[in-house]
C-alpha positions as CSV (number, residue, x, y, z in Angstrom):
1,X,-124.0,48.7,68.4
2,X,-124.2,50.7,71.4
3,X,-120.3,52.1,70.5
4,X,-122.5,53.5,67.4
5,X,-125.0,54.7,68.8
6,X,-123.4,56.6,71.1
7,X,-120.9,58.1,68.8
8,X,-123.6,59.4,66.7
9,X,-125.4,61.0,69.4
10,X,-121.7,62.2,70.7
11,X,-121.5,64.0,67.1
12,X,-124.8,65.3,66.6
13,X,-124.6,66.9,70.4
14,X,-121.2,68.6,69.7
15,X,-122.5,70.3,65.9
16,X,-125.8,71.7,67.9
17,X,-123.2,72.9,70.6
18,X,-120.9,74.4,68.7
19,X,-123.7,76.2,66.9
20,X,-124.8,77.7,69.9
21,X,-121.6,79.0,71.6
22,X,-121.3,81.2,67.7
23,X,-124.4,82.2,68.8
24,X,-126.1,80.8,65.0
25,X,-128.7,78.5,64.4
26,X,-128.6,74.6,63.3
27,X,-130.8,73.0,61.7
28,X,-131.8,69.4,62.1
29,X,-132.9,67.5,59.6
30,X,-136.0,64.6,60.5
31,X,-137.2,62.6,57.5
32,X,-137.7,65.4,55.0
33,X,-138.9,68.2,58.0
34,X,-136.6,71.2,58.9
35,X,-136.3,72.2,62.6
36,X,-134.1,75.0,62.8
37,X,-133.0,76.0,66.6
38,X,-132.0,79.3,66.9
39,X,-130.6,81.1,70.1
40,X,-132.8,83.6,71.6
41,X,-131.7,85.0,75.0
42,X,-131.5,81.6,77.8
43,X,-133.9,80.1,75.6
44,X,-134.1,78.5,71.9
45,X,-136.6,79.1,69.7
46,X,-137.5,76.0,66.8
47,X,-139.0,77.0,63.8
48,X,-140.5,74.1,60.9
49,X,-139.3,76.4,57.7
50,X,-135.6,75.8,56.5
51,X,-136.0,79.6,55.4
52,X,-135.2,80.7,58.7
53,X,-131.7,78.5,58.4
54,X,-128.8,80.3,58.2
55,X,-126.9,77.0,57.2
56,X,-128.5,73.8,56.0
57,X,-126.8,70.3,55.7
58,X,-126.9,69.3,51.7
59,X,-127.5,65.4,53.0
60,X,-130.5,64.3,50.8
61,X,-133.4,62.3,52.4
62,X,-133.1,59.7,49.7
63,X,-130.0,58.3,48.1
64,X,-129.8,55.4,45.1
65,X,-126.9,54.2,43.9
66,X,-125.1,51.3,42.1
67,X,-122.8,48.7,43.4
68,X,-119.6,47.9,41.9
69,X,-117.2,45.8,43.4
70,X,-113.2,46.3,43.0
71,X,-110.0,44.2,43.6
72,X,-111.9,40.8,43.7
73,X,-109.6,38.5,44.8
74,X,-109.9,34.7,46.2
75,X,-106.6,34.5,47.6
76,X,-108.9,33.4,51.2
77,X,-110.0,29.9,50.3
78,X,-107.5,26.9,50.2
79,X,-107.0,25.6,46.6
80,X,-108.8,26.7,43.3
81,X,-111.7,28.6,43.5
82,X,-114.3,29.0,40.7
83,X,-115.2,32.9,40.6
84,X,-118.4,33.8,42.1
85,X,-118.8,37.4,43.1
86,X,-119.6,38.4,39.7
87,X,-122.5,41.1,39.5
88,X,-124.7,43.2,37.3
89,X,-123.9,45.9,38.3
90,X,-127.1,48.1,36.8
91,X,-128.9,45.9,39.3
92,X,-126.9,45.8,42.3
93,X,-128.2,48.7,44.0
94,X,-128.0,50.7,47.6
95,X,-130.8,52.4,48.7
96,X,-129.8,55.1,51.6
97,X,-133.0,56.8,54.0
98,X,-130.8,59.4,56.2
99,X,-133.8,59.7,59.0
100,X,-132.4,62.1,61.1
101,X,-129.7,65.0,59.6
102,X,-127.8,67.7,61.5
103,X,-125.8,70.4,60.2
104,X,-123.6,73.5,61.1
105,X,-121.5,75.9,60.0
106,X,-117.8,76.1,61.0
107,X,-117.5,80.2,60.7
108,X,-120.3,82.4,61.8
109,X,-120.0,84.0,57.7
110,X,-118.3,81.2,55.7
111,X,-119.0,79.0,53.5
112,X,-117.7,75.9,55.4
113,X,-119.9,73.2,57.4
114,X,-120.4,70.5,58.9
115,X,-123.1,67.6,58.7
116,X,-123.4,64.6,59.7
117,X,-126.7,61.6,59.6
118,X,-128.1,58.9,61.3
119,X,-130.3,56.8,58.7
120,X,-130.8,53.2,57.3
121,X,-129.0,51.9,54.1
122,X,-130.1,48.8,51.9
123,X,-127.8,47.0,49.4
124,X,-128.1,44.0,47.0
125,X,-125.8,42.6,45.3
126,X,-127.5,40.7,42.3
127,X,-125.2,37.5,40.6
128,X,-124.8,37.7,36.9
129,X,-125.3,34.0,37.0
130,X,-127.9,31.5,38.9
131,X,-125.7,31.1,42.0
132,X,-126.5,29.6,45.6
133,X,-124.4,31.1,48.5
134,X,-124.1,29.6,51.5
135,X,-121.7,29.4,54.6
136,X,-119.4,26.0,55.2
137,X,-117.0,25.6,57.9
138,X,-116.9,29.2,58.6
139,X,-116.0,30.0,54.4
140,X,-119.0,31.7,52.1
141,X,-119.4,28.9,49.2
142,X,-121.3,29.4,46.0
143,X,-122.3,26.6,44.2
144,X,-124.7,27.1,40.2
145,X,-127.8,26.3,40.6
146,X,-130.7,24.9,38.0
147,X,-131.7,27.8,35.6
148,X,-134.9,26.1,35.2
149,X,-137.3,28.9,36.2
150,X,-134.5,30.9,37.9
151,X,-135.5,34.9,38.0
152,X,-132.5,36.3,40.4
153,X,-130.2,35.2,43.0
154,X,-128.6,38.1,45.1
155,X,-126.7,39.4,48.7
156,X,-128.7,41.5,50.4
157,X,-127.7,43.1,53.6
158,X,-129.4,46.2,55.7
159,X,-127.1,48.7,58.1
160,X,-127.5,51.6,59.9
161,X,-125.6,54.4,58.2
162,X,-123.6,57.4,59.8
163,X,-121.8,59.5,57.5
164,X,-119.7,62.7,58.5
165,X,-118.9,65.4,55.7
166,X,-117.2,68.6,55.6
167,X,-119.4,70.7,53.2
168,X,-118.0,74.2,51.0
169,X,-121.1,76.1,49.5
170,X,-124.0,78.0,50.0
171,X,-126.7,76.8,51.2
172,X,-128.7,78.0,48.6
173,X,-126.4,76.4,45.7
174,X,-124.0,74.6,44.5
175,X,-121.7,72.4,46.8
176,X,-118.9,69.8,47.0
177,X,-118.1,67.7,50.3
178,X,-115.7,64.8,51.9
179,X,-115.9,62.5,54.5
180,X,-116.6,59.2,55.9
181,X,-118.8,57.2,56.8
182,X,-119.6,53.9,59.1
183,X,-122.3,51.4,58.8
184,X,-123.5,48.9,61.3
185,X,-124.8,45.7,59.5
186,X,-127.7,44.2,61.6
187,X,-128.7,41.7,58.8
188,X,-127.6,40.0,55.4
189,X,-129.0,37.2,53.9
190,X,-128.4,35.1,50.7
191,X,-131.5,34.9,48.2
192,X,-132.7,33.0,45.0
193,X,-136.2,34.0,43.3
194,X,-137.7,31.8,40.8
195,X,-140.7,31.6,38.6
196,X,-144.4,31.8,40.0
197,X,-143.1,33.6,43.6
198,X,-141.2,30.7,45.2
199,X,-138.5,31.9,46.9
200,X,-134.8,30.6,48.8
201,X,-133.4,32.4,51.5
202,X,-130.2,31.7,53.8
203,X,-129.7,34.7,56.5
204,X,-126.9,32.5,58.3
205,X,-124.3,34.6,56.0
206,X,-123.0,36.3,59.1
207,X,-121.5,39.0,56.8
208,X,-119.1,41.0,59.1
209,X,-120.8,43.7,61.7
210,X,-118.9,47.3,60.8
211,X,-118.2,48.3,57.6
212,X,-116.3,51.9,56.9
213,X,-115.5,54.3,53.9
214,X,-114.8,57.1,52.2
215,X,-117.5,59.6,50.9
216,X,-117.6,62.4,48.6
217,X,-120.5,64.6,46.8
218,X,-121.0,67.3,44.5
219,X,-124.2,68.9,43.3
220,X,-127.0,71.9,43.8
221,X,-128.9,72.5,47.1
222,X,-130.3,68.9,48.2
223,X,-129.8,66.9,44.6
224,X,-126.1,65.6,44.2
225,X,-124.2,62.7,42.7
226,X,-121.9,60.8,44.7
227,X,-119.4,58.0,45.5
228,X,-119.1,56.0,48.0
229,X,-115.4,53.6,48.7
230,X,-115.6,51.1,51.2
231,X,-112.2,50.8,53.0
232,X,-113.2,47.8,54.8
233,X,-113.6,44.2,52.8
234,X,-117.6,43.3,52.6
235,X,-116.6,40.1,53.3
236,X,-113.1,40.0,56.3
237,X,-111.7,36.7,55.2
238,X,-114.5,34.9,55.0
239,X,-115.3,35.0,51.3
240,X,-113.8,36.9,48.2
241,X,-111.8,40.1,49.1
242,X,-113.4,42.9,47.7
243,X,-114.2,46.7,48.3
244,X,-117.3,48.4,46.7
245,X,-117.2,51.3,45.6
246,X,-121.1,52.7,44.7
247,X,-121.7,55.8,42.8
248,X,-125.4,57.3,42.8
249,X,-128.0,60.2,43.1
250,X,-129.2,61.9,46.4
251,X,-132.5,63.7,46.2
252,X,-133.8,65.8,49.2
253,X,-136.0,68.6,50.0
């Protein structure tokens, strides 16, 4: 976590310095609220209106998209395994809140930049059948479970989410961007819901700690579509193998 942390801060520190030695202004991004610093003299002046920005990271606050897994395999597990990781995939949903946002641009007149986040991501991934899932001997097992006044039965797992993206546009238009991102998983947790609120929860899933993937976006000012491909298995040999890829909608102000 603190290899993270520090890497973010790393990132953010070099875009605001490499603003500042081409003498133009960056503008940071925190939960919905533009600070734009721009070079005056030995000093820096902030102002609280993006219309002072002469570039503008395209990162929306809010991002919601769907979760689809690909390449399922169970070749982990020793012997026959009945297929669990089935989804619906309308439901399985990740919810992104990118707190803090930074961005730069790369030429003093292009249209080139560079923008990179720090913010919280939510994901669930909701079974297509009444499934329990719970660790044994170091294996995820799932195991049906009595439909009798079964609702949902779901993954859930929250990270902290740093993507990186080289941007092309203006920043008052449209826009298309690549990159990466990392997350750090600091929870996950197995879930059933049933009839008349009772619940059944297992967090000792121990889902693995880093995930990693590849990100791209296209869209106008702040609103965007875009797809996310994890590179790293959700699940490192201890469960199905699998890589999600989740496509959505970023909205931002």
């Amino acid at each position: 976590m603190r290899k993270i942390i520090l890497f973010a801060l790393f990132t953010l520190t070099t875009l605001s310095a490499k603003a500042h030695s081409q003498e133009e202004q960056v503008n940071i991004n925190v939960a919905g609220i533009d600070l734009t610093i721009s070079p005056s003299g030995p000093f820096s002046r902030v102002h609280t209106f993006s219309r002072y920005a002469k570039y503008r990271s395209h990162l929306a606050l809010f991002e919601l998209g769907f979760n689809i897994p690909t390449n399922v395999s169970y070749g982990t597990y020793n012997g026959t395994v009945e297929p669990w990781f089935n989804l619906i995939d309308a439901k399985s949903t990740q919810f992104t809140f990118n707190v803090f946002s930074v961005g730069t641009r790369l030429s003093p007149n292009g249209p080139v930049g560079l923008s990179a986040a720090l913010g919280m991501s939510w994901n669930n991934y909701v079974f297509d059948t009444p499934t329990r899932v719970k660790r044994t001997d170091g294996m995820l097992t799932a195991e049906p479970i009595d439909t009798n006044g079964w609702v949902k039965s779901k993954i859930n797992t929250f990270a902290l989410h740093l993507p990186i993206l080289l941007e092309v546009g203006q920043r008052k238009g449209f826009f298309a961007a690549v990159g990466g991102y990392g997350d750090l998983v600091v929870g996950s947790r197995s879930k059933i819901k049933y009839s008349k609120h009772n619940k059944e929860i297992n967090r000792g899933l121990n889902l693995p700690l880093l995930q990693a993937g590849v990100t791209a976006r296209v869209g106008y000012r702040r609103v965007y579509m875009f797809g996310n491909y994890s590179l790293t298995e959700l699940f490192r040999n201890e469960g199905p193998s699998t890589n999600i890829l989740t496509i959505g909608l970023g909205i931002g102000f």
